[in-house]
DRENSELO-28193 format. One record per atom (N, C-alpha, C): atom name; x, y, z. Coordinates in nm, 4 decimals, always signed. Example, Ala and Ser with C-alpha at 12.3 -4.5 7.8 and 13.67 -1.06 7.14 Angstrom:
# DRENSELO-28193
node roba N u +1.3190 v -0.5690 w +0.7800
node roba CA u +1.2300 v -0.4500 w +0.7800
node roba C u +1.3200 v -0.3300 w +0.7800
node roba N u +1.2850 v -0.2250 w +0.7080
node roba CA u +1.3670 v -0.1060 w +0.7140
node roba C u +1.2900 v +0.0030 w +0.7870
END
This chain:
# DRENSELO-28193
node roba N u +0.1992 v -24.8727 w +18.7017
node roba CA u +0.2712 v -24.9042 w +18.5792
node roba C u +0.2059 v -24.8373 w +18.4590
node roba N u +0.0660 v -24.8156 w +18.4592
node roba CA u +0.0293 v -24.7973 w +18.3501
node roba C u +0.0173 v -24.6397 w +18.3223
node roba N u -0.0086 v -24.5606 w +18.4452
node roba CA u +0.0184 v -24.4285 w +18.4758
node roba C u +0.1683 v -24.4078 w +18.4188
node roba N u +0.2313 v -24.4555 w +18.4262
node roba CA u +0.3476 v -24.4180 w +18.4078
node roba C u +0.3853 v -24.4228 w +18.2597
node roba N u +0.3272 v -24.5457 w +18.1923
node roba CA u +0.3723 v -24.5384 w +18.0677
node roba C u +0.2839 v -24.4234 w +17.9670
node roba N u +0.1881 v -24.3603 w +18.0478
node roba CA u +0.1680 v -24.2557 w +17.9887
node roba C u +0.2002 v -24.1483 w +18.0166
node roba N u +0.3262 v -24.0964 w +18.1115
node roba CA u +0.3548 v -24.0037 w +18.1367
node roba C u +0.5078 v -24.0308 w +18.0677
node roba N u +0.5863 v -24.1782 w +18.0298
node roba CA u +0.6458 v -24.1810 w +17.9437
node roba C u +0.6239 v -24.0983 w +17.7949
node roba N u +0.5174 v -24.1560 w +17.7500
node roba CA u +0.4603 v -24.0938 w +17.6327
node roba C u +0.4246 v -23.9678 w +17.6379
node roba N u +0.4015 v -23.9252 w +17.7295
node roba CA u +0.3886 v -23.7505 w +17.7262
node roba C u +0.4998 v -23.6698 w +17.7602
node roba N u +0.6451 v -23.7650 w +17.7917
node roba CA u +0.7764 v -23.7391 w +17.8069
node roba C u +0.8241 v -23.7541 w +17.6884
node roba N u +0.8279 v -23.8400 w +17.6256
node roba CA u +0.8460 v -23.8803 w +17.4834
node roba C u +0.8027 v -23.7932 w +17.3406
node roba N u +0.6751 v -23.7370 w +17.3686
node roba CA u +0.6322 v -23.6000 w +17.3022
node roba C u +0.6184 v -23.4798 w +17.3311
node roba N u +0.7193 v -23.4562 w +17.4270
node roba CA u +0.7362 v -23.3284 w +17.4753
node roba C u +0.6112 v -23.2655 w +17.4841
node roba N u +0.5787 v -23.3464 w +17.5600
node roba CA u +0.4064 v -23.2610 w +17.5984
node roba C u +0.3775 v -23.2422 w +17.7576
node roba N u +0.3527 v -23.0994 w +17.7842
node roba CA u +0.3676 v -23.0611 w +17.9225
node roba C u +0.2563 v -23.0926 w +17.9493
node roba N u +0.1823 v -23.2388 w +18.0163
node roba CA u +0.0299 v -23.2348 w +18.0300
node roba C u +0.0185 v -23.2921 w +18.1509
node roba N u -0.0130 v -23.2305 w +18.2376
node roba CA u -0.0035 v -23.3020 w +18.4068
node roba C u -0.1054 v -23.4354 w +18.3600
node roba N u -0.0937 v -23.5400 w +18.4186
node roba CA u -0.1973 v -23.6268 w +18.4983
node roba C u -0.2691 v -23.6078 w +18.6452
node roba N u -0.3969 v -23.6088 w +18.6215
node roba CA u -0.4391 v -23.5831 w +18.6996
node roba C u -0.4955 v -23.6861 w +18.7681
node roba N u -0.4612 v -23.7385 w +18.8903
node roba CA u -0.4790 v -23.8653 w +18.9498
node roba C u -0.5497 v -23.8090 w +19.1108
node roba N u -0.6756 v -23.8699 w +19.1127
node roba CA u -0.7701 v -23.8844 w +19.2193
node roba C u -0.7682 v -23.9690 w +19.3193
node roba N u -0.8082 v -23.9253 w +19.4099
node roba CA u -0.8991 v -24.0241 w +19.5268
node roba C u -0.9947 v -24.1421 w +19.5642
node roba N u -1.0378 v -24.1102 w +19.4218
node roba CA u -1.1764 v -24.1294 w +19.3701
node roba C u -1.2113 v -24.1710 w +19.2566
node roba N u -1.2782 v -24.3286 w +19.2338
node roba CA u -1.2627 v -24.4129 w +19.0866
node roba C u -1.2995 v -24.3349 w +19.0154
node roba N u -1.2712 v -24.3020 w +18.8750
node roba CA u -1.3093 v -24.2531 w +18.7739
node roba C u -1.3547 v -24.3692 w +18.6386
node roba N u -1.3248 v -24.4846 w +18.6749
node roba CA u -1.3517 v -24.5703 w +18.5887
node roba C u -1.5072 v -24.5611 w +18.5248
node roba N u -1.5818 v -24.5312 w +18.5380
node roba CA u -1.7307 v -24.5151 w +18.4513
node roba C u -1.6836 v -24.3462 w +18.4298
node roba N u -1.8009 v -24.3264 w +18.3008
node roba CA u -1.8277 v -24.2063 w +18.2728
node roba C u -1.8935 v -24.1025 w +18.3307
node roba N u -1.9967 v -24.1432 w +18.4020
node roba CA u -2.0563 v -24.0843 w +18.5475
node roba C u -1.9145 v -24.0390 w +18.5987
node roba N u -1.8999 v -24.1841 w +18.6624
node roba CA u -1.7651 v -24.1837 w +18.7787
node roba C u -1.7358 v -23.9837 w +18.7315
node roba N u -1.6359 v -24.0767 w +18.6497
node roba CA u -1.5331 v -23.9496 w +18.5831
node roba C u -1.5969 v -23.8256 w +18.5576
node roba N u -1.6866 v -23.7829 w +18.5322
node roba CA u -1.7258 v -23.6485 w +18.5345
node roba C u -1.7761 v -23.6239 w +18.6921
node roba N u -1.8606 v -23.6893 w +18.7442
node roba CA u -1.8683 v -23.6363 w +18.8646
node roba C u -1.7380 v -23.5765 w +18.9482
node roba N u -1.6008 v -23.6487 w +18.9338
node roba CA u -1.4984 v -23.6481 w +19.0282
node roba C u -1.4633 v -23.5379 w +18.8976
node roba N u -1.4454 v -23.4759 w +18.8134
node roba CA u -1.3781 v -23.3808 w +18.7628
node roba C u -1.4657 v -23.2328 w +18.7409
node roba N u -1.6262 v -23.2853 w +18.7536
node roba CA u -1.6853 v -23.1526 w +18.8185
node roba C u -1.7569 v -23.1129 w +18.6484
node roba N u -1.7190 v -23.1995 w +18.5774
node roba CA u -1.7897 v -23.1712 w +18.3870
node roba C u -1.9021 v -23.2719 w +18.3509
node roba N u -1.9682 v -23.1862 w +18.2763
node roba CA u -2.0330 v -23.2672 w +18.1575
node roba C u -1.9894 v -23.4048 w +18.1340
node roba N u -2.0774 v -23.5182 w +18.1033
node roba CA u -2.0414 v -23.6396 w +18.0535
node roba C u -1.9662 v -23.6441 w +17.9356
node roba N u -2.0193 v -23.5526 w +17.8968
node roba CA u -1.9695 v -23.5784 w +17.6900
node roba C u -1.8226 v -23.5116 w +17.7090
node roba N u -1.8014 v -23.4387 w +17.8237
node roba CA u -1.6324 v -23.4063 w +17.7783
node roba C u -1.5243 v -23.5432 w +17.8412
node roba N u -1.5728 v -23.6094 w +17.9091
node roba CA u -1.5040 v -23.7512 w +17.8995
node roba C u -1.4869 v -23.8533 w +17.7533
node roba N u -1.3297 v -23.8366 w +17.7419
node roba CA u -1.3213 v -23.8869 w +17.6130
node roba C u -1.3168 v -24.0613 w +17.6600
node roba N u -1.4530 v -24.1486 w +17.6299
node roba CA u -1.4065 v -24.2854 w +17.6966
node roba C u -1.3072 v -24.3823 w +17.5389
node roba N u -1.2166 v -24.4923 w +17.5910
node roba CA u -1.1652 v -24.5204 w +17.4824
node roba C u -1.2303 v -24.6637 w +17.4655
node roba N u -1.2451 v -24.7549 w +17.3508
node roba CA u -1.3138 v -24.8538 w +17.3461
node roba C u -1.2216 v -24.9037 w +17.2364
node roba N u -1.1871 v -25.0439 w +17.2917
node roba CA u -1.1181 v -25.1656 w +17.1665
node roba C u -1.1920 v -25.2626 w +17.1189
node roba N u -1.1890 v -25.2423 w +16.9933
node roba CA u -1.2037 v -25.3530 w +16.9231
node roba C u -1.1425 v -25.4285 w +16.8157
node roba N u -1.1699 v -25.5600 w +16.7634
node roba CA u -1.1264 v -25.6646 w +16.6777
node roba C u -1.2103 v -25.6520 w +16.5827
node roba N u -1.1284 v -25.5774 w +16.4639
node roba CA u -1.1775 v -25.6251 w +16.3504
node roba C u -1.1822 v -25.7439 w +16.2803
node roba N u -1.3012 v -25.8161 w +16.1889
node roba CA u -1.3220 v -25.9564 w +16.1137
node roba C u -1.1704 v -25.9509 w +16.1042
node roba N u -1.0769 v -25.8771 w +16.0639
node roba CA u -0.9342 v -25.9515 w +15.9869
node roba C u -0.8464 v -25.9305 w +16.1027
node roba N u -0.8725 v -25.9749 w +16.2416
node roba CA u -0.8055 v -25.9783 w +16.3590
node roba C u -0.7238 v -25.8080 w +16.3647
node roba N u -0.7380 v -25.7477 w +16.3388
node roba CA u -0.6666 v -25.6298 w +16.3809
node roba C u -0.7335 v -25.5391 w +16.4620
node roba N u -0.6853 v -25.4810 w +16.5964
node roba CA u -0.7423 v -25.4485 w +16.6929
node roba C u -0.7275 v -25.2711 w +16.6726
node roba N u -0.8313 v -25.2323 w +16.7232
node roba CA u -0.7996 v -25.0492 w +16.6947
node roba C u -0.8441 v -24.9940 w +16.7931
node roba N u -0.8864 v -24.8695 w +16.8479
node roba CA u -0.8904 v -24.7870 w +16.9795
node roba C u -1.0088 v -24.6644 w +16.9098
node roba N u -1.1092 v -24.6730 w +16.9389
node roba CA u -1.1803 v -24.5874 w +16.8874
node roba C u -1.2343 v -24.4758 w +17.0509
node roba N u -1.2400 v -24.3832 w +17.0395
node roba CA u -1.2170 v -24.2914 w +17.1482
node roba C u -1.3821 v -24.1611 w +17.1107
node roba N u -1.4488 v -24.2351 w +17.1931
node roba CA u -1.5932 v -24.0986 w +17.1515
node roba C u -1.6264 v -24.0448 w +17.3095
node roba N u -1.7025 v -23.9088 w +17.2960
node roba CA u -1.7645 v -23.8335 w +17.3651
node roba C u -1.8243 v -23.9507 w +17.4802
node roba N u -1.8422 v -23.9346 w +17.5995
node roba CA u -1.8895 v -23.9855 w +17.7116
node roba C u -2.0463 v -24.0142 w +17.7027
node roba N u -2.0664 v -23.9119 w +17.5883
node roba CA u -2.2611 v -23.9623 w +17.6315
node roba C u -2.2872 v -23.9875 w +17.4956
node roba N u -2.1950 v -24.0292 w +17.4196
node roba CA u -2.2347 v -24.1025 w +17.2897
node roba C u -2.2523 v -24.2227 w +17.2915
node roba N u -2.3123 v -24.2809 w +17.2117
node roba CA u -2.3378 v -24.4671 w +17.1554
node roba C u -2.3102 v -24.4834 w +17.0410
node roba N u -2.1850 v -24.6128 w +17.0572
node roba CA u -2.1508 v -24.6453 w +16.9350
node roba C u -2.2826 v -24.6739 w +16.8328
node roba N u -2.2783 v -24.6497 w +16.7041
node roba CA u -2.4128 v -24.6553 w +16.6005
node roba C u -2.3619 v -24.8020 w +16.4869
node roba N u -2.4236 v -24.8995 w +16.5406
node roba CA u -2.3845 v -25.0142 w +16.4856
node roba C u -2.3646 v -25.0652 w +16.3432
node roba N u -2.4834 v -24.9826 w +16.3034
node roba CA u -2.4774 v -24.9818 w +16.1619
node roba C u -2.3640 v -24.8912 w +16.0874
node roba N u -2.3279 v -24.7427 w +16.1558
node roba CA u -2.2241 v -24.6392 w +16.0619
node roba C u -2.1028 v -24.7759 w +16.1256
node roba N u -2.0981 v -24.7924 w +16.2500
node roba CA u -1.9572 v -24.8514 w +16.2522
node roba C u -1.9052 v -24.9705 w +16.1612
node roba N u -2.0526 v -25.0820 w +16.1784
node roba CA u -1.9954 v -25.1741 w +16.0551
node roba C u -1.9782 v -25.1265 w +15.9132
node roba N u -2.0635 v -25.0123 w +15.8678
node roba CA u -2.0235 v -24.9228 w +15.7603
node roba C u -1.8818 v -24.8978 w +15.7638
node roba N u -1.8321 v -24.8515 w +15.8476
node roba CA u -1.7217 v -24.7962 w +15.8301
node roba C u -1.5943 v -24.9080 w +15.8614
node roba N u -1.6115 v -24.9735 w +15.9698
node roba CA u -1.5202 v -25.0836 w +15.9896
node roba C u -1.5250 v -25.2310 w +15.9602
node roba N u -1.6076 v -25.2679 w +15.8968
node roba CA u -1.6991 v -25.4137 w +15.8927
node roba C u -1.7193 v -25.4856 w +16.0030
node roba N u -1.7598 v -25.6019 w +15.9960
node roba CA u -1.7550 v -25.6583 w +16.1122
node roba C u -1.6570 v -25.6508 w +16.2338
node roba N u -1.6991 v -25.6471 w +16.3210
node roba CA u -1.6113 v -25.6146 w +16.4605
node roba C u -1.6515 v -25.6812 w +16.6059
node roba N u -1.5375 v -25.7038 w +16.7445
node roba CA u -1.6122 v -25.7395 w +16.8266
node roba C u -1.5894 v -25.6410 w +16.9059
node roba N u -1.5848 v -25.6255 w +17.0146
node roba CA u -1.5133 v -25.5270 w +17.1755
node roba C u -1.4341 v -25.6521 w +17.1929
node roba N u -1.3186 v -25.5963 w +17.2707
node roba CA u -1.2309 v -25.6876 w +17.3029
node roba C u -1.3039 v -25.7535 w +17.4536
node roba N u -1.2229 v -25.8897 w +17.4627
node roba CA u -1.2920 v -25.9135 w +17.6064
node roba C u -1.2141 v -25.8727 w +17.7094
node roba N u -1.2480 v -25.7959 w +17.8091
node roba CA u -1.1719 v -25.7810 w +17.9286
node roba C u -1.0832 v -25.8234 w +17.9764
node roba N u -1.0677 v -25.9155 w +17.9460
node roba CA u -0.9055 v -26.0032 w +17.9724
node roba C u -0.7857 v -25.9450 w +17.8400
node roba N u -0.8368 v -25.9454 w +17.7517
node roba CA u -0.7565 v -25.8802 w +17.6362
node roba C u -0.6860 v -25.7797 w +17.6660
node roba N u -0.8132 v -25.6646 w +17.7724
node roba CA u -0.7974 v -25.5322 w +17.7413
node roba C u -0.6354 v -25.4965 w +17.7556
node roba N u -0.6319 v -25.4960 w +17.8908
node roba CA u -0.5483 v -25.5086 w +17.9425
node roba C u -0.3791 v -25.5520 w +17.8782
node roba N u -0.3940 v -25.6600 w +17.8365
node roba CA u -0.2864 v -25.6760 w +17.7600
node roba C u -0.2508 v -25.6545 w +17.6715
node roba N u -0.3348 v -25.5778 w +17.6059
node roba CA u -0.3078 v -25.5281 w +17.4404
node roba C u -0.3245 v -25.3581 w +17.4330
node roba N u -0.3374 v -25.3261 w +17.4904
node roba CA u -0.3590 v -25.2193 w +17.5385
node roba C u -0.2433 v -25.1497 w +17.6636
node roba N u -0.2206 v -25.2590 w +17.7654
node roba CA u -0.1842 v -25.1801 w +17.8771
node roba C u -0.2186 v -25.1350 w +17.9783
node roba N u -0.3637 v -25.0930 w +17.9518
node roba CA u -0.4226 v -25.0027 w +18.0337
node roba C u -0.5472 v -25.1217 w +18.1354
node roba N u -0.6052 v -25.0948 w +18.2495
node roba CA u -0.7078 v -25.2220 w +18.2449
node roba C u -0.8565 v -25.1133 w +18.1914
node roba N u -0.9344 v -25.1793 w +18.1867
node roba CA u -1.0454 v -25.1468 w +18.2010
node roba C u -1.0849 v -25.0321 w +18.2598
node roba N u -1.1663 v -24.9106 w +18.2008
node roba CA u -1.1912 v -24.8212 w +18.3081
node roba C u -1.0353 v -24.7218 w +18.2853
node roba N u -0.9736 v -24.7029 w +18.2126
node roba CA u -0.8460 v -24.6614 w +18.2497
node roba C u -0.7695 v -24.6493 w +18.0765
node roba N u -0.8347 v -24.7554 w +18.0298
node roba CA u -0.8205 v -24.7325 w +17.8732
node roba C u -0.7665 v -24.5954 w +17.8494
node roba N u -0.6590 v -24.5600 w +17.7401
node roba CA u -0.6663 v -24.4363 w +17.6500
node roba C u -0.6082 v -24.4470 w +17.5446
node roba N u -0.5821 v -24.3564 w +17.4755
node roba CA u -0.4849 v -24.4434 w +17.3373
node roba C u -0.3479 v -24.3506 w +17.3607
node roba N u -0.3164 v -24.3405 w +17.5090
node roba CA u -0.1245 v -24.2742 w +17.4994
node roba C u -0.0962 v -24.3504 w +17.5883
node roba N u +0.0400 v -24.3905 w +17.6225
node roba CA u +0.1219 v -24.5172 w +17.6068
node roba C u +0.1179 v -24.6220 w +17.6124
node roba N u +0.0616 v -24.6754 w +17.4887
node roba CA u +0.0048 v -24.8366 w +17.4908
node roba C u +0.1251 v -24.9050 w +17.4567
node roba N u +0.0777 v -25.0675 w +17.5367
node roba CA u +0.1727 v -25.1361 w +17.5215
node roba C u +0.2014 v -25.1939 w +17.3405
node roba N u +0.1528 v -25.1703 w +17.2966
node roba CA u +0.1909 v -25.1815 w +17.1291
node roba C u +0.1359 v -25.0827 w +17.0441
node roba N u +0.2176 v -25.0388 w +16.9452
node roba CA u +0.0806 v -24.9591 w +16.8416
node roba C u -0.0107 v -24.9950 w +16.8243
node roba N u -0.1227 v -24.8971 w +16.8296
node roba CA u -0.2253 v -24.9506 w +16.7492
node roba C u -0.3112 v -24.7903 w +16.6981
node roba N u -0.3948 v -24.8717 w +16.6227
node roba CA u -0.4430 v -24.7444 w +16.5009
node roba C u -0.5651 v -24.6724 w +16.6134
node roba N u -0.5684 v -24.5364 w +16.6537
node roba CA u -0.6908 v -24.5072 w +16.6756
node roba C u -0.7796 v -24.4035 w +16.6115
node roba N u -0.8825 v -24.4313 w +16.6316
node roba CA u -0.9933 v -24.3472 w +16.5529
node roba C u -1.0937 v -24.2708 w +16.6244
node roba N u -1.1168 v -24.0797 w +16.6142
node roba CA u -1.1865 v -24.0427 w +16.6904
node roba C u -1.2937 v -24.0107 w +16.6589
node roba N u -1.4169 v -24.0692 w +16.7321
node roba CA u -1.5663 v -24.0232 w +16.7018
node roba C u -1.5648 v -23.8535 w +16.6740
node roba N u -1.6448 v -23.8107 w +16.5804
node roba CA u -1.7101 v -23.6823 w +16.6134
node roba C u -1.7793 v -23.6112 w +16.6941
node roba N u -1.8288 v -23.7358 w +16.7850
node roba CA u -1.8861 v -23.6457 w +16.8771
node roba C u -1.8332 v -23.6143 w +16.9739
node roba N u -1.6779 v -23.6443 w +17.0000
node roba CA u -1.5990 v -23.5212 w +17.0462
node roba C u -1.5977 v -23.3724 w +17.0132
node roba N u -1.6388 v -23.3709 w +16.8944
node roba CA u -1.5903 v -23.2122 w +16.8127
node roba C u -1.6590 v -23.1190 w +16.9035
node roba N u -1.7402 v -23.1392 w +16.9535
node roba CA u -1.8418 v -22.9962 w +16.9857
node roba C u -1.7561 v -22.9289 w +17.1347
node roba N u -1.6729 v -23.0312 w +17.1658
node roba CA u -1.6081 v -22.9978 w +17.3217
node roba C u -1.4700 v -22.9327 w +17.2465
node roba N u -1.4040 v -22.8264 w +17.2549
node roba CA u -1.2620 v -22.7932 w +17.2840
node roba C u -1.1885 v -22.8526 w +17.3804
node roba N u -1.1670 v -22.9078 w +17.4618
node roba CA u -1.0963 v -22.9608 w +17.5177
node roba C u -1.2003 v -23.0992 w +17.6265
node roba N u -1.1258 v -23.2236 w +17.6439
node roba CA u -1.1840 v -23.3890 w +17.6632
node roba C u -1.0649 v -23.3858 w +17.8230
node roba N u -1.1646 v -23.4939 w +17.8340
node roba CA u -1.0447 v -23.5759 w +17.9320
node roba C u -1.0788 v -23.6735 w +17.9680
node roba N u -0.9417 v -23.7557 w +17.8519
node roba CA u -0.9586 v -23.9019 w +17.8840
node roba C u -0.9368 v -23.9577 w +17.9973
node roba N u -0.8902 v -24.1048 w +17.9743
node roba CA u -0.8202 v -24.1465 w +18.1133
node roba C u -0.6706 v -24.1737 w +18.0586
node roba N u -0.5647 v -24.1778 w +18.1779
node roba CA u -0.4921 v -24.1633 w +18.1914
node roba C u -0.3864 v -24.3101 w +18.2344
node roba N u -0.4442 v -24.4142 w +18.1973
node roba CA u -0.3628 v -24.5495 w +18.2336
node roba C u -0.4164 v -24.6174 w +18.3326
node roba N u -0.5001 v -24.5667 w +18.4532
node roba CA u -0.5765 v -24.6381 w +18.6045
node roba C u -0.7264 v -24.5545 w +18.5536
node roba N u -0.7833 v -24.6047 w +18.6967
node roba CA u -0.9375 v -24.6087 w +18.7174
node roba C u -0.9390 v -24.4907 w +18.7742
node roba N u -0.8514 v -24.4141 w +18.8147
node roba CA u -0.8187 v -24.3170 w +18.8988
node roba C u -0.7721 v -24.1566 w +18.8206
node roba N u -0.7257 v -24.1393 w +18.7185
node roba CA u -0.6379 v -24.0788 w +18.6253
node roba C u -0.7154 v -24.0291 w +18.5094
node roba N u -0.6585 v -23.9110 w +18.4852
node roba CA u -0.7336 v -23.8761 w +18.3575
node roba C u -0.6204 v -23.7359 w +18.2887
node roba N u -0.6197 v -23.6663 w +18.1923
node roba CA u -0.5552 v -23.5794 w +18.1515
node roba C u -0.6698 v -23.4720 w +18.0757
node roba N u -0.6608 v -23.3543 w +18.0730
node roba CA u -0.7194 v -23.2696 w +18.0196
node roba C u -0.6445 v -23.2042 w +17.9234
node roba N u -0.6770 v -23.2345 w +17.7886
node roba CA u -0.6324 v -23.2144 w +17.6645
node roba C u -0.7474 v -23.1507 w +17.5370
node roba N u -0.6582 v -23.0433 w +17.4762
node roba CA u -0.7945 v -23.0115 w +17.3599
node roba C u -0.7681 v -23.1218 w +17.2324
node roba N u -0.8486 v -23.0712 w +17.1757
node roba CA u -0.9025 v -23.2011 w +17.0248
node roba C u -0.7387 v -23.1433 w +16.9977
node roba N u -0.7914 v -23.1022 w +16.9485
node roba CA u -0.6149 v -23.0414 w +16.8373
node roba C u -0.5427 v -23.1485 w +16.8953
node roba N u -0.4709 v -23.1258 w +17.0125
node roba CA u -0.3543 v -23.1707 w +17.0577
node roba C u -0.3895 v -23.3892 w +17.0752
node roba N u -0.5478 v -23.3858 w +17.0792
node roba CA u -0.5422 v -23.5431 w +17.1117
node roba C u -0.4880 v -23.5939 w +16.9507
node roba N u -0.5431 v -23.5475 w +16.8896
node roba CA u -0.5910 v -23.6042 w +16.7226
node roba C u -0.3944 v -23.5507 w +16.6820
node roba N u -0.3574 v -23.5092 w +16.7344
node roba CA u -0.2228 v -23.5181 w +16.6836
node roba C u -0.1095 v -23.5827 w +16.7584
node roba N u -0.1316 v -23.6031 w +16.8839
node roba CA u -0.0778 v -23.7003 w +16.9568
node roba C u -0.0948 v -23.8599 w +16.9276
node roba N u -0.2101 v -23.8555 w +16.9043
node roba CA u -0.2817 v -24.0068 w +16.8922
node roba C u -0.2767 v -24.0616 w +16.7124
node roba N u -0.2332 v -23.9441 w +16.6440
node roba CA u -0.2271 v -23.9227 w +16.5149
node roba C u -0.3694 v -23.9988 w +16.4859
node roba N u -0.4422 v -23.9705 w +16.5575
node roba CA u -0.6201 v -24.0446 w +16.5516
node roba C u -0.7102 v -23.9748 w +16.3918
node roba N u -0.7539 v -24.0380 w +16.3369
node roba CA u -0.8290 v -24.0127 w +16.2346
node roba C u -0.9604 v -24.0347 w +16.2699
node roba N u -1.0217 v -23.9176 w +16.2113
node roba CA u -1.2018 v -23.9102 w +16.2556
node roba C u -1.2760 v -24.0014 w +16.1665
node roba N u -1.3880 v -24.0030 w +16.2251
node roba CA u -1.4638 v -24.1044 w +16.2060
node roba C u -1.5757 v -24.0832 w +16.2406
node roba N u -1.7124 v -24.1330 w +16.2063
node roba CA u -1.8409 v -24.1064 w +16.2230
node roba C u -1.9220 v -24.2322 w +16.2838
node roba N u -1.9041 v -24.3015 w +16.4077
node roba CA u -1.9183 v -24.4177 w +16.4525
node roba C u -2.0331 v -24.4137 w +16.5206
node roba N u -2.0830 v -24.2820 w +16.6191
node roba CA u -2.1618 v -24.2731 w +16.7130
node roba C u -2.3216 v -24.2188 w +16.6613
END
């Protein structure tokens, strides 16, 4: 189901972008680069959270980055990660499978910089299994994602 609603959304934006669906979990960042044969940091992982004024957002950084607690509450104020049970439903996607294209509701996402140094990421794709290979350009305008300095 959730594969699908992102191949809706990549039907929906006329975007010719295969999914690429494995054998083999991709759900960790390890996982996922090992089974795609790259670097950690070109795994774009996606991460939700709740802002203090309940509004939930999708922040999307480089695979071998760490969120930086202090720029993020700088930049977002207080915040939690959603809990795992959330993910899923507010999102769409479960765990491990997160991305910010076809979620089950809008929501705002925001992309770390430390994507920039890669030309082309690959997130995941709706499962634990799935991922798409996409350059910055095309995520940050799909995702209409605004940068951010979090990591």
């Amino acid at each position: 189901m959730s594969v699908q609603s992102v191949r809706d959304f990549f039907l929906a934006q006329q975007l010719d972008l295969p999914i690429l669906e494995l054998d083999v979990s991709t759900a960790t960042v390890a996982l996922a680069a090992q089974a795609h044969g790259v670097e950690p940091g070109r795994i774009a992982k996606t991460l939700a959270f709740r802002l203090a004024e309940g509004q939930v957002i999708l922040v999307v950084s480089s695979g071998d980055a760490r969120m930086d607690n202090r720029k993020f509450k700088e930049t977002f104020g207080k915040s939690k990660m959603l809990p795992v049970d959330e993910v899923a439903v507010l999102t769409g996607h479960p765990v491990g499978g997160v991305c910010p294209f076809g979620l089950a509701q809008p929501l705002p996402v925001y992309l770390d910089k430390s994507l920039q140094k890669y030309d082309e990421v690959l997130p995941a794709a709706g499962s634990t299994r799935s991922a798409v290979r996409i350059s910055l350009a095309q995520l940050a305008a799909v995702t209409q994602g605004q940068w951010v300095d979090v990591c």
